[in-house]
Backbone bond lengths (Angstrom), bond angles and torsions (degrees), N, CA, C in turn:
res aa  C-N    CA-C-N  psi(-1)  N-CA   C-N-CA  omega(-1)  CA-C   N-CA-C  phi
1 X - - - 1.462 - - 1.529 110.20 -
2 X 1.644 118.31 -49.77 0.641 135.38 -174.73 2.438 104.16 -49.22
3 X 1.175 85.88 -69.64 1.353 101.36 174.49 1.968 129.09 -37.08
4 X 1.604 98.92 -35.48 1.092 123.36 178.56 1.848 119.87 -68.51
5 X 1.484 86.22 -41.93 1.848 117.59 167.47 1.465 91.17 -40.29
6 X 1.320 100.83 -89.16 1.483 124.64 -167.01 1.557 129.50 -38.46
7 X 1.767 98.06 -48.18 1.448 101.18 151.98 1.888 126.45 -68.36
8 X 1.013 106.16 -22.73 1.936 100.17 162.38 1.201 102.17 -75.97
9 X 1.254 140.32 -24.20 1.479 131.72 -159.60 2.017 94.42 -77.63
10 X 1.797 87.79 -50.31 1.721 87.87 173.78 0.845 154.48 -25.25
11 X 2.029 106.50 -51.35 1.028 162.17 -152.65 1.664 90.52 -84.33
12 X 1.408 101.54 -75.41 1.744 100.98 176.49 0.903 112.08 -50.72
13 X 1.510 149.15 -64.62 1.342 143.78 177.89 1.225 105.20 -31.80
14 X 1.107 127.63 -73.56 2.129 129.15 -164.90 1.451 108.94 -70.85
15 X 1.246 105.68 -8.50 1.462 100.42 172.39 1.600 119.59 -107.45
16 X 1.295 100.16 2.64 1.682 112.45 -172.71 1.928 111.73 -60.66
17 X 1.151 96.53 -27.66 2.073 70.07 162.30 1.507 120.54 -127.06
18 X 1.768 95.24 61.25 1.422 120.20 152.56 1.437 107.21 -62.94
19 X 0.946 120.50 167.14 1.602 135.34 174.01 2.185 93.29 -87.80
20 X 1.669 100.76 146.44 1.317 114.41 176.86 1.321 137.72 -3.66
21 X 1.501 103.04 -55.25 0.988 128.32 -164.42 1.522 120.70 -83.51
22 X 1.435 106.91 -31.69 1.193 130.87 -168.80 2.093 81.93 -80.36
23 X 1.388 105.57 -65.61 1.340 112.12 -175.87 1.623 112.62 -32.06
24 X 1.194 97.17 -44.85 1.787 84.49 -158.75 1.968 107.34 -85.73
25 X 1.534 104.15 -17.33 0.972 101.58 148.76 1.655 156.42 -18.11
26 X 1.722 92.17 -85.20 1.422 126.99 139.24 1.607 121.00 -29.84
27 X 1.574 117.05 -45.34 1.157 117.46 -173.67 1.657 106.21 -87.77
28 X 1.276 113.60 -19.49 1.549 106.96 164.47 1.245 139.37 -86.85
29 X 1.530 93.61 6.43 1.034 106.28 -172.66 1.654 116.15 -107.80
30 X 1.400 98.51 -24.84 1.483 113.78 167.23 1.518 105.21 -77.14
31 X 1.599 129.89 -39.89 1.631 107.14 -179.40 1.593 98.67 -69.52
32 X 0.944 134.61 -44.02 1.608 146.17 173.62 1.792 79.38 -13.96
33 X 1.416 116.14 -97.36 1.319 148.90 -163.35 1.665 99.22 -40.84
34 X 1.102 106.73 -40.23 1.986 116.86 -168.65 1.619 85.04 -64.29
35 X 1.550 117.08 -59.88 1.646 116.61 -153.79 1.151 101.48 -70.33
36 X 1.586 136.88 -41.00 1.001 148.83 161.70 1.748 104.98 -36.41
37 X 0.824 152.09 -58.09 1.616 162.69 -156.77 1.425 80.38 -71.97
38 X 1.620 130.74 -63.76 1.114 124.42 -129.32 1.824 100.99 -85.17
39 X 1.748 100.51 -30.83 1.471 96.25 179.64 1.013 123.55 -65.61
40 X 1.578 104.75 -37.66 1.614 114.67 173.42 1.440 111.30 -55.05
41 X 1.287 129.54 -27.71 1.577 121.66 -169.66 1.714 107.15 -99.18
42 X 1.113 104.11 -26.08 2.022 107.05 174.44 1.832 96.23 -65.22
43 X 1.610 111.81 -41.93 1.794 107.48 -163.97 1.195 98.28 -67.30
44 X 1.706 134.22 -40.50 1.092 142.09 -148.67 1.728 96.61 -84.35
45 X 1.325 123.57 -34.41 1.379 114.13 -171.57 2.083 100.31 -106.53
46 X 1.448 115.37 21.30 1.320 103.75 166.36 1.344 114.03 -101.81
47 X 1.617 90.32 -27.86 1.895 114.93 166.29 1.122 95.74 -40.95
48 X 1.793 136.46 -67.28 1.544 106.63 -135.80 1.366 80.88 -117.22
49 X 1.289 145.17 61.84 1.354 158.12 -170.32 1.939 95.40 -144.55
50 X 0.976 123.18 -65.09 1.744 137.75 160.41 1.431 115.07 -44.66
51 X 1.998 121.53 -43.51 1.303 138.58 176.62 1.464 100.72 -76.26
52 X 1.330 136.02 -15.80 1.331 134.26 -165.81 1.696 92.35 -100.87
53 X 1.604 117.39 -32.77 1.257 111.76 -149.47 1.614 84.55 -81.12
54 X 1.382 120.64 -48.83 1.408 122.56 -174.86 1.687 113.68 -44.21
55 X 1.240 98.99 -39.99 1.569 108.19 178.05 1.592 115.38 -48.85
56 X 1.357 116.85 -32.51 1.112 127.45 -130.08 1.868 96.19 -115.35
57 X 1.321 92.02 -39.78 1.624 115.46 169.44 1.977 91.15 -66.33
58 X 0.961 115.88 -101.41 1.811 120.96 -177.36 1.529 117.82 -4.86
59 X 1.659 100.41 -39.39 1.723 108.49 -169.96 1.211 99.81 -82.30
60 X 1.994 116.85 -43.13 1.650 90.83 176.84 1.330 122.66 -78.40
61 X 0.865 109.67 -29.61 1.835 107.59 173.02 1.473 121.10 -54.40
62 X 1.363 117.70 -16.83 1.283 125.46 -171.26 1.661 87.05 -98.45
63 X 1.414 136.66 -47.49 1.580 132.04 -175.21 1.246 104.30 -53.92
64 X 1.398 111.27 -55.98 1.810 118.78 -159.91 1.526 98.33 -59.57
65 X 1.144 110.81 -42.64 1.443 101.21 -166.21 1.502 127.22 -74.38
66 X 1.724 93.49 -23.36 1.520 108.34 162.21 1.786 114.30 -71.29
67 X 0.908 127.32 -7.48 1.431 143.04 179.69 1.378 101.79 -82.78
68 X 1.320 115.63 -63.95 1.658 131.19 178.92 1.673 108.75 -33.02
69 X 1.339 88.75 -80.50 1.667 108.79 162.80 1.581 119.08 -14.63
70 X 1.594 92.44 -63.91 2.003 104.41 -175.92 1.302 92.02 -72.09
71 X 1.027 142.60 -49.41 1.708 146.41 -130.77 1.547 127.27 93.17
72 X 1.223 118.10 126.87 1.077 149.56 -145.96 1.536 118.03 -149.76
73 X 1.552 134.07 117.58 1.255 121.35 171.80 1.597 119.46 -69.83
74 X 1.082 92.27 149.46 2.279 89.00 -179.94 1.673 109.42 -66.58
75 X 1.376 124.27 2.65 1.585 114.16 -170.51 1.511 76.67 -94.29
76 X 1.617 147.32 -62.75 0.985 133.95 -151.74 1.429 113.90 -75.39
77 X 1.609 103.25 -42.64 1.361 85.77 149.21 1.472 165.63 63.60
78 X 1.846 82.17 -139.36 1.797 122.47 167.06 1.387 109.57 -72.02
79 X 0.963 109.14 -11.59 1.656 111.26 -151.50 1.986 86.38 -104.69
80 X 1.640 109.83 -62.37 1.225 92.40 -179.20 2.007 117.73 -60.47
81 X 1.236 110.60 -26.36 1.519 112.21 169.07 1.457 128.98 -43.08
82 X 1.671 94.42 -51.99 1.382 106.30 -175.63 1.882 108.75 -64.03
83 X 1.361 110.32 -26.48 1.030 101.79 177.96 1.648 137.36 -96.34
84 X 1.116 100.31 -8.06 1.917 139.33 163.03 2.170 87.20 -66.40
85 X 1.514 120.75 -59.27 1.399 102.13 -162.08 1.770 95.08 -71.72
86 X 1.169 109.80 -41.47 1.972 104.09 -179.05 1.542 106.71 -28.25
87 X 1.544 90.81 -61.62 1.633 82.47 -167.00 1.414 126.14 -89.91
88 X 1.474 112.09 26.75 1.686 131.81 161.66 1.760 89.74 -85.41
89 X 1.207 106.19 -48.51 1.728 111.03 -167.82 1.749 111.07 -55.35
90 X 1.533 100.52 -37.81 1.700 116.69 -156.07 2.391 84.03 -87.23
91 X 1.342 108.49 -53.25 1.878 90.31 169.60 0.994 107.04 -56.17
92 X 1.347 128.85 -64.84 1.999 113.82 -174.22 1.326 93.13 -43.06
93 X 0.841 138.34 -88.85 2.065 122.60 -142.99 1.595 85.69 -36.00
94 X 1.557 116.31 -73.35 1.392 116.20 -169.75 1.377 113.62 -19.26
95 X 1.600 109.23 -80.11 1.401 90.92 -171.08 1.152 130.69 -80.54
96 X 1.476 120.92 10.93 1.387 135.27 167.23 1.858 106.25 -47.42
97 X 1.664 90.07 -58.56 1.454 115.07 -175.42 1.657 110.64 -61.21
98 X 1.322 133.18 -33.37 1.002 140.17 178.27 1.583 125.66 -66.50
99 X 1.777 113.68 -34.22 0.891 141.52 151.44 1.117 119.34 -57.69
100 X 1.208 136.88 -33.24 1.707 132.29 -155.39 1.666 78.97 -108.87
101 X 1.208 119.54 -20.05 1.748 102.92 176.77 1.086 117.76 -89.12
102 X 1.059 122.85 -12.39 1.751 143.32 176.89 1.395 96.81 -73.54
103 X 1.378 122.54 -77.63 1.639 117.68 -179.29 1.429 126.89 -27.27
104 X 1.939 110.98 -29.66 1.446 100.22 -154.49 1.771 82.54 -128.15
105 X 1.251 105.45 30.18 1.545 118.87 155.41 1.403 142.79 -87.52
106 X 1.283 141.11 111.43 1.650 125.03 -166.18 1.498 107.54 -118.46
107 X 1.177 101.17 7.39 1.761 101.89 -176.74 1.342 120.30 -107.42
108 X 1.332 115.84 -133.61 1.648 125.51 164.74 1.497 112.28 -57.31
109 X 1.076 129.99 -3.86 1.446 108.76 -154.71 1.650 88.21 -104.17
110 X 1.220 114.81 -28.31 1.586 128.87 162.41 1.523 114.34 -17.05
111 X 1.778 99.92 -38.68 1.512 97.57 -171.30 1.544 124.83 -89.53
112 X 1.663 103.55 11.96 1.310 108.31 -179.90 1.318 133.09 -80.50
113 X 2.241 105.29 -21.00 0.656 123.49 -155.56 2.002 122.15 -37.50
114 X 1.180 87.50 -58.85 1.661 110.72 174.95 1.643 117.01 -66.00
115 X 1.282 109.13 -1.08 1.664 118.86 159.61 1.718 99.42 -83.81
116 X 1.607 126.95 -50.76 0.950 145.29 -158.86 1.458 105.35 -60.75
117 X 1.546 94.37 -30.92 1.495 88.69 -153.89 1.305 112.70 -100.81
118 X 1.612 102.82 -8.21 1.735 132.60 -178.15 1.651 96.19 -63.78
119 X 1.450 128.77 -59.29 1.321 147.58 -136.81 1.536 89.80 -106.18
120 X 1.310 136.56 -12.26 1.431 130.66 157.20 1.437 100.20 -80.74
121 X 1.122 154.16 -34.07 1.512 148.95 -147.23 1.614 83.29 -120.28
122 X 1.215 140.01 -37.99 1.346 117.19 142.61 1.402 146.17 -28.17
123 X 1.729 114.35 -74.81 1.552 139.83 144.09 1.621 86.73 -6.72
124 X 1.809 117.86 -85.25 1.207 103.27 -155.22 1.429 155.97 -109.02
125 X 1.824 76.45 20.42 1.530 106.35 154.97 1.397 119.91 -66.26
126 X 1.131 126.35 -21.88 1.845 142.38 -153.54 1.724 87.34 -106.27
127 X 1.118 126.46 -58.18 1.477 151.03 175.99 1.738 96.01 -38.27
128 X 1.419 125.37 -64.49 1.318 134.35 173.40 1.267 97.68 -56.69
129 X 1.156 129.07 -71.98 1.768 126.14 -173.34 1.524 114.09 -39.52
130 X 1.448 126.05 -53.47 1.106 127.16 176.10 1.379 117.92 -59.61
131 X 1.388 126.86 -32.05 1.493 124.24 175.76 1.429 106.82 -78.21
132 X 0.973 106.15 -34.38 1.958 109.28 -173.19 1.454 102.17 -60.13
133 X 1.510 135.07 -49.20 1.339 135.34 178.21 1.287 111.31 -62.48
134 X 1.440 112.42 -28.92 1.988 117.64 -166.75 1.741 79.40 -70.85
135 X 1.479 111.19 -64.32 1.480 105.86 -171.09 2.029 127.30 -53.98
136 X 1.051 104.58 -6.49 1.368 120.82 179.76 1.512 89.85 -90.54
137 X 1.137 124.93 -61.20 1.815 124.99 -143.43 2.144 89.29 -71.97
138 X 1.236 98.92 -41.90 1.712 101.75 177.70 1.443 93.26 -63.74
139 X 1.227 136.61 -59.25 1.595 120.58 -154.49 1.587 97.77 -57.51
140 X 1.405 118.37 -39.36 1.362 117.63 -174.96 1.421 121.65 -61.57
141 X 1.294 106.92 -50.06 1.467 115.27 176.20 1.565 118.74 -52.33
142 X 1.497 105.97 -37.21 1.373 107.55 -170.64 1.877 109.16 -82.62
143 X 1.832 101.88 -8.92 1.321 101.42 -173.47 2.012 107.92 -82.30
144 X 1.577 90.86 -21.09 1.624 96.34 -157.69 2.020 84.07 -83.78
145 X 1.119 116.24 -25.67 1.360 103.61 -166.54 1.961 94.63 -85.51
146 X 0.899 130.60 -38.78 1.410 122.03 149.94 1.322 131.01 -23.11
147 X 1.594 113.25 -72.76 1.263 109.13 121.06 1.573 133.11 35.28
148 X 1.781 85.53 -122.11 1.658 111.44 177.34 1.766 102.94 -49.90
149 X 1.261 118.77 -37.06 1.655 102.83 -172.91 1.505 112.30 -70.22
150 X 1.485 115.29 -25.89 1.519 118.87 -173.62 1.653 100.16 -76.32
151 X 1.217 123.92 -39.67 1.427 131.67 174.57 1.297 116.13 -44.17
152 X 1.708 99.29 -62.45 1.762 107.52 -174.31 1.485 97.93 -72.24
153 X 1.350 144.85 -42.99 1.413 147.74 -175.58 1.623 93.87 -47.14
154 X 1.658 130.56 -49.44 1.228 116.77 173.94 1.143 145.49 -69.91
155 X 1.739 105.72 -11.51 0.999 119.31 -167.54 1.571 92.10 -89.66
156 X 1.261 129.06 -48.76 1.277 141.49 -178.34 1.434 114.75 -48.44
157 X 1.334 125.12 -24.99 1.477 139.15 -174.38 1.564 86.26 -79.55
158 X 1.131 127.18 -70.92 1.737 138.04 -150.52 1.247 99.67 -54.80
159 X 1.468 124.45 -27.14 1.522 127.19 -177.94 2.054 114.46 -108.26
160 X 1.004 109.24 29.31 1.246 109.87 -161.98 1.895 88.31 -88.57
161 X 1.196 109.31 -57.00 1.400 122.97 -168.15 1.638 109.87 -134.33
162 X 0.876 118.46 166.62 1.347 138.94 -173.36 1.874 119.82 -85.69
163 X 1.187 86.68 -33.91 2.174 108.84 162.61 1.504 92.60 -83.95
164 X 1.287 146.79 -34.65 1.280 116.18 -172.33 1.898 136.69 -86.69
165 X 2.073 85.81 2.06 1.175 106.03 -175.99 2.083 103.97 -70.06
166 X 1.389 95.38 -14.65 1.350 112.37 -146.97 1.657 95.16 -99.52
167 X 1.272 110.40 33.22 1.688 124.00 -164.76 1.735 96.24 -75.05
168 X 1.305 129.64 115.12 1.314 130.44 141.79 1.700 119.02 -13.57
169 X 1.379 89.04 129.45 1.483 83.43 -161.68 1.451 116.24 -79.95
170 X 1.519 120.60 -10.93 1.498 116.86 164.12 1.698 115.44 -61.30
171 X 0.924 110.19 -3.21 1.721 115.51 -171.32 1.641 103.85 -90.15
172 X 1.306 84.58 -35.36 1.585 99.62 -172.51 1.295 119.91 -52.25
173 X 2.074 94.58 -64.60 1.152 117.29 169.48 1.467 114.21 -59.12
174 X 1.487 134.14 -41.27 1.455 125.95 162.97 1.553 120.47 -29.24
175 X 1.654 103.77 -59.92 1.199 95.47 -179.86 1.371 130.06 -90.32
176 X 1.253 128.06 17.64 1.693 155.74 138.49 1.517 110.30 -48.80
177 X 1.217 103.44 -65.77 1.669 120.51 175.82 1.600 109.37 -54.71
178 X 1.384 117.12 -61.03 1.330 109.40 163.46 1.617 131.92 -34.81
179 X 1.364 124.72 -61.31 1.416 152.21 111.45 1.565 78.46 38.12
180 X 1.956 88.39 -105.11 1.404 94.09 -164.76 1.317 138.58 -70.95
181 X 1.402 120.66 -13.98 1.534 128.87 163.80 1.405 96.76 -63.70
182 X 1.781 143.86 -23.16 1.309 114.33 158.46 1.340 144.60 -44.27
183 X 2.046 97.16 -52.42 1.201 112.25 -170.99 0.995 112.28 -83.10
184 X 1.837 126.77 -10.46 1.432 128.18 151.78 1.662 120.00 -54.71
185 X 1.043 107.47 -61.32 1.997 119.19 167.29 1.845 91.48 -32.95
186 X 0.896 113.70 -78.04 1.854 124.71 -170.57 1.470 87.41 -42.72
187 X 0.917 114.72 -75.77 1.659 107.33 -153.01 2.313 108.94 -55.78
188 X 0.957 97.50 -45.06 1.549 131.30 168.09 1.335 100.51 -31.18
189 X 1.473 124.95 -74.50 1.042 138.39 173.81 1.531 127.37 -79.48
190 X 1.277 113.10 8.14 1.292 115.60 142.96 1.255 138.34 -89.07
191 X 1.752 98.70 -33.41 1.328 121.54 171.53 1.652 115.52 -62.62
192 X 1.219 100.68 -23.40 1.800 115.10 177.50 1.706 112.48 -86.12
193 X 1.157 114.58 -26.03 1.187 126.87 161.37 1.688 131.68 -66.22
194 X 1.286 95.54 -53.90 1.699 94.60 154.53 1.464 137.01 -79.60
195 X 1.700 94.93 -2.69 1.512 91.71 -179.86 1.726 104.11 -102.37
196 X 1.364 120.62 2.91 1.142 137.90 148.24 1.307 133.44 -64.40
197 X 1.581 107.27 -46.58 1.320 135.95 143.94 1.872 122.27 -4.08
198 X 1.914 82.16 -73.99 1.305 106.31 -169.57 1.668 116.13 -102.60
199 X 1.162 102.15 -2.24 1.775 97.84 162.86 1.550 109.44 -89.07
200 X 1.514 120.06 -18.31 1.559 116.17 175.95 1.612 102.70 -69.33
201 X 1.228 119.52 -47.58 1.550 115.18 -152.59 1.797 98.31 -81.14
202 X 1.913 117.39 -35.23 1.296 81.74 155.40 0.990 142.19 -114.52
203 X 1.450 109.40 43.62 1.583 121.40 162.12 1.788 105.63 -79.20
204 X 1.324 121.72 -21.48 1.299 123.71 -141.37 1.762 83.48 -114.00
205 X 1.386 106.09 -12.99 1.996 113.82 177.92 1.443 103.85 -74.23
206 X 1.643 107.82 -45.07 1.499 123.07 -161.42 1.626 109.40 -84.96
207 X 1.082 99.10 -53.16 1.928 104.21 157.33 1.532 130.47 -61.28
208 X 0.997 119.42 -25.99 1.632 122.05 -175.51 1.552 105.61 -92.53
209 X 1.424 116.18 150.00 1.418 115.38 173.49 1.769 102.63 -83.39
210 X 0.891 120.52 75.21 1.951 125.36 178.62 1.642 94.04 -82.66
211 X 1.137 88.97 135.48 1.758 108.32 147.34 1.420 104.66 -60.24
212 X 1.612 92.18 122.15 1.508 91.88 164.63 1.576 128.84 -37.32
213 X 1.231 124.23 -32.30 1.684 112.80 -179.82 1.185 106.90 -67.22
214 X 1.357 110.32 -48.49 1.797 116.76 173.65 1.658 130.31 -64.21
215 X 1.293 93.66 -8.10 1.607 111.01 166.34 1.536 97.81 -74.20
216 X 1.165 111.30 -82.38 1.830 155.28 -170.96 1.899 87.83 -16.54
217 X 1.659 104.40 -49.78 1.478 116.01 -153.00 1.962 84.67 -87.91
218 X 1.130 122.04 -59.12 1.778 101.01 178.30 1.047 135.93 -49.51
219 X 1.847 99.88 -39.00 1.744 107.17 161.39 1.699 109.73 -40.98
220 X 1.316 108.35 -51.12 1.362 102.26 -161.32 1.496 122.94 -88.08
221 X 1.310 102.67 -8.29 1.843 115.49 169.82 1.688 95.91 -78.90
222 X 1.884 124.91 -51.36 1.403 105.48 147.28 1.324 153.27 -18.67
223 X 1.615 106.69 -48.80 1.079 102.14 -177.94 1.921 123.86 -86.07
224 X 1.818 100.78 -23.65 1.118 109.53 171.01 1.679 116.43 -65.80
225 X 1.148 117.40 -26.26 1.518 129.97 169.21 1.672 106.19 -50.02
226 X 1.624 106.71 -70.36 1.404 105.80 175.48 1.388 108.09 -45.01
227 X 0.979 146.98 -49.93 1.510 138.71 -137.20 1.990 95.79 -100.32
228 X 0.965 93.77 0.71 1.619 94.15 177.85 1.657 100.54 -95.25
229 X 1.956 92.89 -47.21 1.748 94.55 179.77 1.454 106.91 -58.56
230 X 0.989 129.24 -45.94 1.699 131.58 -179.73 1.549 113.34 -55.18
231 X 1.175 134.96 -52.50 1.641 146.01 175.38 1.747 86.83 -54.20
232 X 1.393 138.42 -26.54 1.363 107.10 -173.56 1.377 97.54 -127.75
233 X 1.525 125.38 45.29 0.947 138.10 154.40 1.638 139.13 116.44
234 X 1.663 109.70 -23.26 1.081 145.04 -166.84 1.533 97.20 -56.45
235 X 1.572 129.69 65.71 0.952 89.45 158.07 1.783 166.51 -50.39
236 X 0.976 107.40 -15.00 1.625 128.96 176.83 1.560 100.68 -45.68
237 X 1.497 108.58 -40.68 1.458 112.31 -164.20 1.526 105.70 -53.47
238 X 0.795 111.85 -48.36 1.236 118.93 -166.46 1.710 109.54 -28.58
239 X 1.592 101.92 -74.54 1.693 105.51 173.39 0.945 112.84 -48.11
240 X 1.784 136.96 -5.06 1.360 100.74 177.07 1.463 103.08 -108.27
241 X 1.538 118.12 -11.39 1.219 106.00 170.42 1.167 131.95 -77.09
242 X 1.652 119.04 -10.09 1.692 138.66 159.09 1.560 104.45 -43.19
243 X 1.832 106.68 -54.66 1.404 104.95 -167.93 1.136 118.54 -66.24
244 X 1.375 122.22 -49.15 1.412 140.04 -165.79 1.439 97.78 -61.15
245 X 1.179 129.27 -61.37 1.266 124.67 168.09 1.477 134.95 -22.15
246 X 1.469 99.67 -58.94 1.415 107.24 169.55 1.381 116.64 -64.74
247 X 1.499 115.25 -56.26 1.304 95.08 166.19 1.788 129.05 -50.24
248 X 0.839 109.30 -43.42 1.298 104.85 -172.79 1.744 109.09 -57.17
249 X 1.359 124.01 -16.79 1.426 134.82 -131.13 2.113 78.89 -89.51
């Protein structure tokens, strides 16, 4: 683009003692070429202004969720969520805006299209990721408060009467055991969730034509997936985090 500038700029120069007509020509044809330079260089730096924002969206969604994992209170949270969806909200306008400049474009900027269209199928791949965790962190919440009602429901039994303090102790332990075959189910099914997680992204490494760096980086959001499914029990994970490893090694 750049080059093209320069050759109209030429063009006017060697042609400068044309007669008028010829001149003003030439000169419309070089701002033609000037505005042209300039659209091409505003699209080119909103591109990696939108590519930065996506970046930026991926990293927190990838922190918070590592937070979740360790533990995390729900006020911080909502709070970091709400602000992970803003800036899904603040790229859509972006590339909303990027698009509507593309349409009423006939020049260089024409050639962005397929950058444009990369960083929308981006946007809402990241967009899916972020709801899938909102929908995990609710399944959880609603499992631990399940949970808490079977807890307080027991505690509430032990105090009902004065004979019921006097509960056989296999009953006890029954409902102990229950207890914990919950928070096993919870944990179970999280662990099944990330190991779901991480067979999509590298199914989606091994199927997609990625640049190797962009391979390199799903493998490895993969492999951190497994190793979360494994910490809550999954054994299976294991073999795939042997493999991934090596490859990655």
């Amino acid at each position: 683009m750049v080059k093209k500038f320069l050759f109209g700029l030429s063009l006017a120069v060697l042609a400068w003692g044309c007669d008028s007509g010829e001149k003003e020509r030439l000169r419309s044809q070089v701002d033609s070429l000037r505005l042209e330079l300039e659209t091409s260089q505003q699209m080119a730096q909103s591109l990696q202004e939108v590519g930065a924002l996506i970046d930026s969206i991926d990293a927190s969604r990838n922190l918070l969720r590592t937070d979740v994992v360790e533990g995390t209170n729900y006020t911080n949270y909502a709070e970091r969520l709400k602000n992970i969806n803003e800036h899904i909200r603040q790229t859509e306008s972006r590339i909303a805006e990027l698009e509507e400049s593309l349409k009423n474009s006939k020049g260089a900027a024409s050639n962005y299209a397929a950058s444009i269209k990369r960083l929308r199928a981006d946007l809402e791949a990241r967009t899916q990721q972020v709801a899938a965790l909102e929908q995990e962190v609710e399944k959880m919440r609603a499992e631990n408060a399940t949970l808490a009602k079977t807890v307080n429901e027991k505690d509430s039994v032990l105090v009902v009467k004065d004979d019921l303090i006097q509960m056989k102790e296999q009953d006890i332990a029954a409902l102990e055991t229950r207890v914990e075959e919950i928070n096993t189910a919870s944990r179970m099914s999280q662990a099944d969730l990330y190991f779901a997680q991480a067979q999509a992204l590298e199914t989606a490494a091994s199927r997609t034509k990625f640049a190797p760096r962009k391979k390199k980086e799903t493998q490895r959001e993969a492999l951190e997936l497994y190793k979360l499914s494994l910490s809550l029990g999954k054994e299976e994970a294991q073999a795939r985090i042997d493999e991934l490893v090596k490859d990655l090694s």
